[in-house]
N, C-alpha and C positions, 0 to 999 in steps of 0.2 A: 424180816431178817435178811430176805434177797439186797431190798434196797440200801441195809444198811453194811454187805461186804461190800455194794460196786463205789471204784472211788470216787469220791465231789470233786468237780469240776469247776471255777472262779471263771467267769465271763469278764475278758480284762477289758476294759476300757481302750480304744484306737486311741493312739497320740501321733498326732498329725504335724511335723517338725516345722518350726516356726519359719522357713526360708520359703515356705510349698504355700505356707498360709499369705504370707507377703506377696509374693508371685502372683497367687490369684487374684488376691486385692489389685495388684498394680494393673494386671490383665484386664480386669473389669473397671477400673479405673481411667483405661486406655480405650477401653471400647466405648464407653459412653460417652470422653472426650470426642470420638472420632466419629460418632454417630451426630451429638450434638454438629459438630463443624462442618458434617453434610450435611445436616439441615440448613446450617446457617448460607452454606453454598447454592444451594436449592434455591431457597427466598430471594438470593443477590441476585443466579443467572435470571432468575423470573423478571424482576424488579428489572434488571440491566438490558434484556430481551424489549421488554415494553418501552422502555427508554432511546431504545436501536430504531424503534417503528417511527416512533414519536417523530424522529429526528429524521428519519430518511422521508415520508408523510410531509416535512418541511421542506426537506430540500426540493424534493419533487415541486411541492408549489411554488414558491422560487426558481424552479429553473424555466417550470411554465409561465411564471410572470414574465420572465426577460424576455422570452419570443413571443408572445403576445405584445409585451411593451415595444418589444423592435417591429412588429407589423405595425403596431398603429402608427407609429412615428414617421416609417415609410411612407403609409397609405395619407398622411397630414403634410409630407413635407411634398407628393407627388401632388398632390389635392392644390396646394398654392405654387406649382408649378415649381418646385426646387426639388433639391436631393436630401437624402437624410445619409450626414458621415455619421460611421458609428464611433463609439470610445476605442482609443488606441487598445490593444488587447496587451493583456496582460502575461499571460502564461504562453510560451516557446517549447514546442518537442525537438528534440533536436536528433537525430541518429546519424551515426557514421556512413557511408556508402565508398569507402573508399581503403583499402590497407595499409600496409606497413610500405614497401616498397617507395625509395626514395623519397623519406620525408626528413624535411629539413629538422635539423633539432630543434628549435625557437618551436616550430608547428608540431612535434610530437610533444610536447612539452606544454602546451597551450591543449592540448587534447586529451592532453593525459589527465589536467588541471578541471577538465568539466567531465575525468572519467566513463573518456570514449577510447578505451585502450584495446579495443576490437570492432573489426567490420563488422556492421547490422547492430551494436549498440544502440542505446537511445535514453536520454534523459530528459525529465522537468525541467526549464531553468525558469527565471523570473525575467521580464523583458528588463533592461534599465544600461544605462550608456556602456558601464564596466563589460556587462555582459554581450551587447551588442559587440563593442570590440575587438570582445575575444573570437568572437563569430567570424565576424571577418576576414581577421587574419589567417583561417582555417577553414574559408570557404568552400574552399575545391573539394576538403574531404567530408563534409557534410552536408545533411539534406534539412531544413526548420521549416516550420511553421507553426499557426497557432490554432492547434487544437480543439475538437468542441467537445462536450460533456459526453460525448457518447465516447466519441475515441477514447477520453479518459478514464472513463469507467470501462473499458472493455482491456484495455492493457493493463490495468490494476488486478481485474480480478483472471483475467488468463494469465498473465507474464509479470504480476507482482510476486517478489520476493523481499523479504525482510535482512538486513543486513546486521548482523549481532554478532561482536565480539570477532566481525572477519568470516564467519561462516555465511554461506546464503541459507535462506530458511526460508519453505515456503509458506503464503500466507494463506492458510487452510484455518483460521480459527481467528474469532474476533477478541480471544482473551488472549494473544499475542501481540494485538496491537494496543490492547489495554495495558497491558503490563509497560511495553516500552514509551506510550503515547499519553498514559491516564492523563499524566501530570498534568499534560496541556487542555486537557478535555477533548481528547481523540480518543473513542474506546469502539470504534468500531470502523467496516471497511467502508460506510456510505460517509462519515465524519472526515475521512482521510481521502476521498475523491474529491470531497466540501473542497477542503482545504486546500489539495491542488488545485481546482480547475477556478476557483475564487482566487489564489493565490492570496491565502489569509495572512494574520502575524506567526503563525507557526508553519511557514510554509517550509521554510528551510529546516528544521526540526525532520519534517514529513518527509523530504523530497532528500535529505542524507541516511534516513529511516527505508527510505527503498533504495534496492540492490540496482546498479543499471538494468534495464530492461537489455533482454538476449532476445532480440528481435529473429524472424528465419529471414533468408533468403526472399523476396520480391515475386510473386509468382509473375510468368514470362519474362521474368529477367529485369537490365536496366539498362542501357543502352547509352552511350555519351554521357559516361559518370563526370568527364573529365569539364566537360561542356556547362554554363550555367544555365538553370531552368527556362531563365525567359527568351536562352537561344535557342532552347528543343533539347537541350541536357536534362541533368537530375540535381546538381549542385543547387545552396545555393536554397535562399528565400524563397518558399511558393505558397507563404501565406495559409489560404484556408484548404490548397488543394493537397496540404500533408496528410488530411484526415483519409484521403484516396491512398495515399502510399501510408499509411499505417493499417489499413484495413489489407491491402495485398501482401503485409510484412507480419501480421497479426496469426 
């Protein structure tokens, strides 16, 4: 009698509005897209990692053939009582030593053209007559020579910058240089040292891909900027003794 005054109560069914059920759908839809695409990222940097080794593992063994190969040629050419010349060189650093103050316009203009439009500047160029040229004409305010693998890997990885879209960017990551260099098969920073100090077919690619180098100041100074090198100045071709003034500008 009790149970039959209290009143019945219907347990309704939840109805869960179709816009909530969608949403979740797409939510979970999103997440295992984006879980799946980290994996797929995972596998590449692995894969691309191993491919980075491979390739620097190479170069290394090539750059110690070359000095091995230029000792023996030495010790063959001293052996038959002659000299060993070596192959003209290929790759020119080039840096300003010099500022603004009374430059003619022809010479700011020629300076500005191998984007040396501040003191302590310093660019790649490739040696060849064009370029020599231009050298010349702007000798007094520049210091060249021709660099070795060391110099060049050490100013890439302290005083490389990436140039994109006008901003500098530093090159802190090899999926930077992959993205603007893949194309060419440059996807990393030992690929992009290759290629300048080889001075390969994507050299020019590579070498408007870096930002001028922002060299410091000289430690103890520089003395007779105005003087050419082989008078006891600084101007001015000094060959392989650049890699000394880039080491004190480093």
């Amino acid at each position: 009698a009790l149970e039959a005054a209290l009143p019945s109560f219907k347990m309704s069914s939840t109805v869960v509005p179709e816009l909530l059920v969608k949403k979740e759908r797409r939510n979970s839809q999103w997440a295992a897209e984006k879980a799946a695409a980290a994996l797929e990222a995972r596998k590449k940097a692995r894969s691309t990692r191993r491919e980075i080794f491979k390739r620097a593992e190479t170069y290394v063994k090539e750059y110690r053939g070359q000095e091995s190969d230029l000792v023996r040629l030495k010790r063959e050419a001293k052996a038959q009582n002659g000299f060993y010349v070596p192959a003209e060189a290929k790759l020119l650093f080039v840096v300003r030593i010099r500022g603004l103050n009374h430059v003619a316009p022809k010479t700011k203009k020629i300076l500005q053209l191998l984007r040396l439009r501040q003191i302590n500047n310093g660019i790649f160029v490739r040696v060849n007559k064009a370029t020599m040229g231009l050298l010349k004409r702007v000798e007094p305010y520049i210091a060249f020579g021709y660099p070795n693998v060391k110099s060049v890997r050490e100013l890439i990885y302290k005083r490389g910058f990436a140039k994109l879209n006008g901003n500098r960017i530093p090159l802190t990551d090899n999926k930077l240089i992959e993205e603007n260099l893949g194309k060419h098969g440059i996807i990393c920073m030992e690929d992009l040292i290759h290629e300048i100090y080889t001075v390969g077919p994507k050299f020019r690619e590579c070498s408007t891909f870096l930002y001028p180098f922002q060299l410091s100041p000289a430690n103890g100074g520089m003395s007779k900027k105005r003087v050419h090198f082989v008078e006891g100045g600084q101007a001015g071709n000094r060959e392989e003794k650049i890699n000394q003034l880039i080491r004190n500008m480093n």
